[in-house]
Backbone bond lengths (Angstrom), bond angles and torsions (degrees), N, CA, C in turn:
res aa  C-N    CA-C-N  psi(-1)  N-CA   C-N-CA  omega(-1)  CA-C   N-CA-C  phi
1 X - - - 1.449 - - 1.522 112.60 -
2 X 1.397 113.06 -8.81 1.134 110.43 -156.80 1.842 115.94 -92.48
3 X 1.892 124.33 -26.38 1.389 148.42 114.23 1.340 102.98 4.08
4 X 1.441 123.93 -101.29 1.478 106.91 -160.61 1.424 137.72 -82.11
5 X 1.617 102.74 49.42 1.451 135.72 173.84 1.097 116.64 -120.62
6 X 1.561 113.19 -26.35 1.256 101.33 175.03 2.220 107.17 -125.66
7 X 1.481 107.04 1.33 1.400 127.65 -177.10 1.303 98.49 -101.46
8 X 1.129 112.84 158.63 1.788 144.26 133.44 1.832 89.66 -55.70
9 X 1.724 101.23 124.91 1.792 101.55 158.72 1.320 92.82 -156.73
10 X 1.566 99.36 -175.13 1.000 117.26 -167.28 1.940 106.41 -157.98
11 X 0.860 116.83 169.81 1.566 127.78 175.63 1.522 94.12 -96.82
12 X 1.629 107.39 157.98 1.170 111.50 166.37 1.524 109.66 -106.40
13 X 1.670 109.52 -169.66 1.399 103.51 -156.62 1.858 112.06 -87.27
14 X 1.471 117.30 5.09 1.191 136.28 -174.64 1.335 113.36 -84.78
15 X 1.634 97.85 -39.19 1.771 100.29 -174.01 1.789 97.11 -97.75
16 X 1.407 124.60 -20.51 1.239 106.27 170.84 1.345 104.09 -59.90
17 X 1.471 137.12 -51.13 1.461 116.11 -165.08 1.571 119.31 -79.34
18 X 1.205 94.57 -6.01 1.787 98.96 154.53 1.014 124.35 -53.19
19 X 1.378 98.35 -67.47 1.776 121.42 179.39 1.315 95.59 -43.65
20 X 1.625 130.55 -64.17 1.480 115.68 -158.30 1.532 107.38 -85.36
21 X 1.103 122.51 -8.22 1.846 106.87 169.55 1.655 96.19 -74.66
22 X 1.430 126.84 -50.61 1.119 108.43 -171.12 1.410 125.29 -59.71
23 X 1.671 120.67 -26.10 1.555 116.48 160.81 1.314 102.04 -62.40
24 X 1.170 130.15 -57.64 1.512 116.52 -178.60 1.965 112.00 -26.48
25 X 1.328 82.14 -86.72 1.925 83.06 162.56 1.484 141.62 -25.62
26 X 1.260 95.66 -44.63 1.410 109.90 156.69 1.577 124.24 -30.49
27 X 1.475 93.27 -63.00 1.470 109.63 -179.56 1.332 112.66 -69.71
28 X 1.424 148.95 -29.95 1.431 161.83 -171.52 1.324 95.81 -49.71
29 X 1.434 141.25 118.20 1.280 133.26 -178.90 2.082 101.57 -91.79
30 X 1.094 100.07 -11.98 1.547 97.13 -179.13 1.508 100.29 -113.26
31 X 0.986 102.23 -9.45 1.981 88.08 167.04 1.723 134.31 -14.15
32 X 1.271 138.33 114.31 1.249 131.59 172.98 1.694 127.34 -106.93
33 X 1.232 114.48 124.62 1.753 112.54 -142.43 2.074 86.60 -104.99
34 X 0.664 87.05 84.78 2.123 82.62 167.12 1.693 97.99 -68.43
35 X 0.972 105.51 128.90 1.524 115.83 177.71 1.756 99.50 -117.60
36 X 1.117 128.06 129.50 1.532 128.19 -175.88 1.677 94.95 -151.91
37 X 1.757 99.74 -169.79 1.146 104.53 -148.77 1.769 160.30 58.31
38 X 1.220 120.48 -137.53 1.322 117.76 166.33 1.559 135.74 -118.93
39 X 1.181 106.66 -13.61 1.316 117.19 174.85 1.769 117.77 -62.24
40 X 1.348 92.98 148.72 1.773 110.25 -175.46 1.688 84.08 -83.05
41 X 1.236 139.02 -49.47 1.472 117.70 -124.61 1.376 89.99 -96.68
42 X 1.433 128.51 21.65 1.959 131.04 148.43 1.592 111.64 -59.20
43 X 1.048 108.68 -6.87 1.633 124.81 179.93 1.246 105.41 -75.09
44 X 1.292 132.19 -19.85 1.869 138.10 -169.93 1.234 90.09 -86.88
45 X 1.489 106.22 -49.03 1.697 98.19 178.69 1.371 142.61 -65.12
46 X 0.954 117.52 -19.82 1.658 153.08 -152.79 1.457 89.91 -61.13
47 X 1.542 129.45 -49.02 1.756 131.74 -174.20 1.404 97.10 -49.82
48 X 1.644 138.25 -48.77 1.110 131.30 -148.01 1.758 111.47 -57.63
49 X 1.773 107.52 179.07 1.625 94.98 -159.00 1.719 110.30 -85.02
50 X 1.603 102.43 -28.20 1.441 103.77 -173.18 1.453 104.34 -136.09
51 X 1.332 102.41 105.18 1.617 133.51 -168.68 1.625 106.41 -102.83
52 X 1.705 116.16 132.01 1.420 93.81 156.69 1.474 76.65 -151.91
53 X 1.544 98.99 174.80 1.605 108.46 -160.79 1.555 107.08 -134.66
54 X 1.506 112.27 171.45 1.827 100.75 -178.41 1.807 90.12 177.28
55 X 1.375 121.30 -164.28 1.329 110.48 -145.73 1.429 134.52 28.84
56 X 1.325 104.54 -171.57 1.474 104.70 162.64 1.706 128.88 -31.48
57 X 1.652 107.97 -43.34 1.390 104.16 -179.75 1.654 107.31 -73.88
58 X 1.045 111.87 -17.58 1.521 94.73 -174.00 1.455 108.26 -85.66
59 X 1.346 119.29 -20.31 1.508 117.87 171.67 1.726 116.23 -74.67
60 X 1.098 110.41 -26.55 1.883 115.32 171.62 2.125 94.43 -86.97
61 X 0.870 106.90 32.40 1.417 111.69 167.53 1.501 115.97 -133.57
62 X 1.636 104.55 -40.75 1.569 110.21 167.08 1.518 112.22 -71.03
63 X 1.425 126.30 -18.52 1.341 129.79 153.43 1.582 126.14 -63.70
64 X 1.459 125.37 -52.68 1.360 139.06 155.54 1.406 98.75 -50.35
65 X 1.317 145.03 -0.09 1.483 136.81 178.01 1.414 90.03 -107.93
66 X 1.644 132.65 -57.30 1.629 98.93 155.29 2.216 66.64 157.07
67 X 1.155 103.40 20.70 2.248 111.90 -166.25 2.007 72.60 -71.46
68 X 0.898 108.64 151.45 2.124 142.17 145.39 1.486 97.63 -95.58
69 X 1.627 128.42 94.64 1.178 115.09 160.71 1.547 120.01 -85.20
70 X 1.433 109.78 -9.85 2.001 106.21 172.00 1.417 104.35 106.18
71 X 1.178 95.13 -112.91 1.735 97.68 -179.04 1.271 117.88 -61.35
72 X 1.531 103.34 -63.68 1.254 113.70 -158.49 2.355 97.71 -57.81
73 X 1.162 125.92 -17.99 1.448 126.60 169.13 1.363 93.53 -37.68
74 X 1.544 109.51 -73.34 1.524 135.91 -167.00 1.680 95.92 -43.05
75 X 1.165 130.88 -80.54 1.374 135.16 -160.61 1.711 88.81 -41.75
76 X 1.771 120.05 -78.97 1.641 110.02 -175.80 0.938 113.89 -19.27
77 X 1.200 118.16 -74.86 1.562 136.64 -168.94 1.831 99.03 -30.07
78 X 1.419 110.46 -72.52 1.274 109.49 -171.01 1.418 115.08 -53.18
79 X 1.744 120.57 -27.87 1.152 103.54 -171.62 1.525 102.93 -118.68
80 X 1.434 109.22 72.50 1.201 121.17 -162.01 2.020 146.98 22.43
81 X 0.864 125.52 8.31 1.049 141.81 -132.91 1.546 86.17 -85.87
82 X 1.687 113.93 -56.75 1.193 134.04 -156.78 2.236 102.92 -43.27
83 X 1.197 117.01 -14.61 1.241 120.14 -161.45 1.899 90.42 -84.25
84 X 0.958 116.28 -33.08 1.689 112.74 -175.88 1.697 113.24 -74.25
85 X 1.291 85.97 6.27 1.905 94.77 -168.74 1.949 101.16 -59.50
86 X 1.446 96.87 -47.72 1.573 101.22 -168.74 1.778 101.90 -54.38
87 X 0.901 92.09 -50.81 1.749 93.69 -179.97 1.079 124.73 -55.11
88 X 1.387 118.27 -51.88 1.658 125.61 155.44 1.450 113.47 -39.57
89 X 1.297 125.74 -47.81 1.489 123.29 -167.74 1.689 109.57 -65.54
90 X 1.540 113.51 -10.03 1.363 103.52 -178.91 2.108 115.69 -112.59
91 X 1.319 83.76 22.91 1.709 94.68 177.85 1.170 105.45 -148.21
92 X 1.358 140.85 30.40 1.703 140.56 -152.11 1.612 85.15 -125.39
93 X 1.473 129.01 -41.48 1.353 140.44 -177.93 1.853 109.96 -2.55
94 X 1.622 105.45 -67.47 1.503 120.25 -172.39 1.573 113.10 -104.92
95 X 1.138 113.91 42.81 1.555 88.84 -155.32 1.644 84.70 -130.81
96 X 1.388 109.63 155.27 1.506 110.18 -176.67 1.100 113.37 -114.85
97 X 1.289 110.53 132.77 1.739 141.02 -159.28 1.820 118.17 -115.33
98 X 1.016 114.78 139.63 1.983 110.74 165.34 1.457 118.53 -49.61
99 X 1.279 75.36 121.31 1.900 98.39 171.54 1.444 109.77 -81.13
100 X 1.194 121.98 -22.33 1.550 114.91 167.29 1.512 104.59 -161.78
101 X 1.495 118.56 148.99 1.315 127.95 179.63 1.360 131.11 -116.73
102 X 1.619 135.48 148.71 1.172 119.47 -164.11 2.064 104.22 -99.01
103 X 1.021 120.52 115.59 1.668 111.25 159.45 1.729 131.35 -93.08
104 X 0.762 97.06 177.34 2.102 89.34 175.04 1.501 83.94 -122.48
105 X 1.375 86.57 133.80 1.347 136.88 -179.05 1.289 129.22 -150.27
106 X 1.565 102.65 98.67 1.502 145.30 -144.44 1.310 110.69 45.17
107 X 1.443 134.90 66.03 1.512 132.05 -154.78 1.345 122.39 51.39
108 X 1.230 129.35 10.83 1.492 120.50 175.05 1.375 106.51 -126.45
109 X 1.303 121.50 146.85 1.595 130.28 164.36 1.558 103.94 -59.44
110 X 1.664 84.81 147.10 1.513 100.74 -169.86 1.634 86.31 -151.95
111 X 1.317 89.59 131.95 1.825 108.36 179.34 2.151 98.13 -102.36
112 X 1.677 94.02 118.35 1.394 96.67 171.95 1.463 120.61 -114.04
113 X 1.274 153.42 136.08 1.118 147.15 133.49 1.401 118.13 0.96
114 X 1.330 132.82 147.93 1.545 130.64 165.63 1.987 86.07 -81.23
115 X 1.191 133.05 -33.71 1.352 124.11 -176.10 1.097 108.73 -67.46
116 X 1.407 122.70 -25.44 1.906 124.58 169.30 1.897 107.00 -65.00
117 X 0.848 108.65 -8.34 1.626 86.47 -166.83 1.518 105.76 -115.03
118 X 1.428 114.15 148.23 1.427 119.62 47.69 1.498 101.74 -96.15
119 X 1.490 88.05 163.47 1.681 90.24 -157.86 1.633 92.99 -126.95
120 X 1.549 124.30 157.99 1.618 122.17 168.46 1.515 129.04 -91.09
121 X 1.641 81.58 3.06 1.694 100.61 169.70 1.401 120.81 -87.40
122 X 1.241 137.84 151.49 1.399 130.25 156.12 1.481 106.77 -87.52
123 X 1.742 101.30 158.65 1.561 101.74 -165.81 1.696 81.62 -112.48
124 X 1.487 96.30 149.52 1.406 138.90 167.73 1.451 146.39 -111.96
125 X 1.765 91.15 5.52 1.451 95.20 -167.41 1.935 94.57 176.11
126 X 1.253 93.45 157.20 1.802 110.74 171.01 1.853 96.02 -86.97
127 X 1.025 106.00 138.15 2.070 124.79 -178.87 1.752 85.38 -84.09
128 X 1.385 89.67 -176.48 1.080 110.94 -146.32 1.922 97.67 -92.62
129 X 1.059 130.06 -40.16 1.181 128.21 152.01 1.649 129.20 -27.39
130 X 0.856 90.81 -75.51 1.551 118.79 167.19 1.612 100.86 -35.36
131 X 1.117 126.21 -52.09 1.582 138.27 174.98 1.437 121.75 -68.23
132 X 1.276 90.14 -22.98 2.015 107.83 163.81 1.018 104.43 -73.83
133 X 1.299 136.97 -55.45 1.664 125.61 -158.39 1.324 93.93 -96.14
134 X 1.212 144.36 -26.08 1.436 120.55 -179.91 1.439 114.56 -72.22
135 X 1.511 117.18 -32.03 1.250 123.25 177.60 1.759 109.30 -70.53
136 X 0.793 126.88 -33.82 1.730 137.03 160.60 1.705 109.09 -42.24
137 X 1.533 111.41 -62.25 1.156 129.06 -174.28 1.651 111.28 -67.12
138 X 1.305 97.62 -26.29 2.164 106.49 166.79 0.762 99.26 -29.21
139 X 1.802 94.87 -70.00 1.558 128.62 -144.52 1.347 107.54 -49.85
140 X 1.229 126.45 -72.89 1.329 149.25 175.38 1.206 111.22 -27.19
141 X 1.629 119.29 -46.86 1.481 129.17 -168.12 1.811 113.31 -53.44
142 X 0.799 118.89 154.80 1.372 131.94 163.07 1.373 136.44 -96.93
143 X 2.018 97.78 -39.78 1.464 78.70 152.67 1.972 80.32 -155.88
144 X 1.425 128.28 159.96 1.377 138.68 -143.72 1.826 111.70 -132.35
145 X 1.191 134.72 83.72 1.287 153.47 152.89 2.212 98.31 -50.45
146 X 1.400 96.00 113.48 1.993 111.06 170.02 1.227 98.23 -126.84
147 X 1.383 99.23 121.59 1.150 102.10 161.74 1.602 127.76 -127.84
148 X 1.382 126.55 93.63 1.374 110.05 -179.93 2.075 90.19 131.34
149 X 1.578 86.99 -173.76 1.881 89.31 160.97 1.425 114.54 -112.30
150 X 1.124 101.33 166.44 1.687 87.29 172.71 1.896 116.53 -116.90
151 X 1.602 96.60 25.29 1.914 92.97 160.94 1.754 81.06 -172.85
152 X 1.633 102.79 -141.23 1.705 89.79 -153.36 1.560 94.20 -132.73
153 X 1.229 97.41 80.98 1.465 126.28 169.99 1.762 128.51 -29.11
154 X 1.701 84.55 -13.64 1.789 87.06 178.01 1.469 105.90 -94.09
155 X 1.215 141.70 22.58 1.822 160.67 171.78 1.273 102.12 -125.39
156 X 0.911 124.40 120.50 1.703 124.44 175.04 1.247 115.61 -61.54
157 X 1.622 105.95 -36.69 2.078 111.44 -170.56 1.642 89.97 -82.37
158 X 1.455 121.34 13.81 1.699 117.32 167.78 1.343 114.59 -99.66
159 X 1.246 114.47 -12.66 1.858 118.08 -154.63 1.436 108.12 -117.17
160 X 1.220 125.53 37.47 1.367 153.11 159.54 1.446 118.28 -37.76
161 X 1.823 89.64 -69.78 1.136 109.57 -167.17 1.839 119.28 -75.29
162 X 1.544 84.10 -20.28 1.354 87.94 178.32 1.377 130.41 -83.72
163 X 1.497 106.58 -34.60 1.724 132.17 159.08 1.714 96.24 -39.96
164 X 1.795 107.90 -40.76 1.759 72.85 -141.29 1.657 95.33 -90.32
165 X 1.356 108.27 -21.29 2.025 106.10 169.54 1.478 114.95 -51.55
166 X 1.207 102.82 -62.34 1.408 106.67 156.50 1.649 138.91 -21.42
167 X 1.249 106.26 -78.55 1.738 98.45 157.98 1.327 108.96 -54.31
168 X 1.582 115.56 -55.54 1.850 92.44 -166.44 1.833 102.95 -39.54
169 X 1.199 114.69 -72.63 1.417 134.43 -162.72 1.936 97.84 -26.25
């Protein structure tokens, strides 16, 4: 960032057509934004009309919803995340979140309830529910903003959730 402050620049021709599908999108009044992964800056997005969430960000959202997930608190916490919570708590209001999550438990996936937790597992993934209604909500969409993963794609019994947005999409 620091170049075209003090350079002549320019964008290249990859992120211009980024840039213009996403004005396109812009305009989509039924648009649906999956926000996943780890990143804070899904938070810019958060105003839009039809929000649903998954990875890591959607679990520091089921926290800003007021969820005790157990371990996985502990893991944020350690890897800082837990500090964006306040901010989350004031745009989390409408936005759609996992109804149940998958952890490893003793090396194997384990599908829990949000009513099961806090849990001593860390979560790794959106359950299989949770993958029903987002895949419903594809459907419906008109036109579809992903951002991120929605569990931890480097374990295969983690990348579920991501396979299955994916095909819907």
């Amino acid at each position: 960032v620091g170049f075209p402050r003090v350079m002549l620049s320019g964008i290249g021709r990859l992120m211009q057509a980024e840039l213009e599908g996403l004005e396109k999108l812009r305009k989509v009044k039924d648009a649906l934004y999956i926000l996943g992964g780890s990143k804070e800056d899904n938070i810019l997005l958060m105003e839009k009309k039809k929000v649903i969430t998954c990875g890591v960000f959607g679990q520091m959202c089921l926290i800003a919803k007021g969820y005790n997930l157990g371990a996985q608190n502990k893991f944020l916490e350690k890897q800082g995340k837990m500090e964006f919570i306040p901010e989350l708590e004031k745009v989390v209001s409408n936005v759609g979140m996992p109804v149940d999550l998958a952890v490893r438990a003793n090396g194997r996936r384990k599908e829990l309830l949000l009513s099961e937790f806090p849990s001593e597992y860390e979560v790794f993934d959106i359950g299989l529910e949770t993958q029903k209604q987002y895949v419903e909500m594809i459907r419906d969409a008109s036109a579809i903003f992903m951002k991120g993963t929605a569990g931890y794609c480097e374990e295969e019994q983690f990348c579920s959730g991501t396979r299955a947005l994916m095909k819907a999409i």
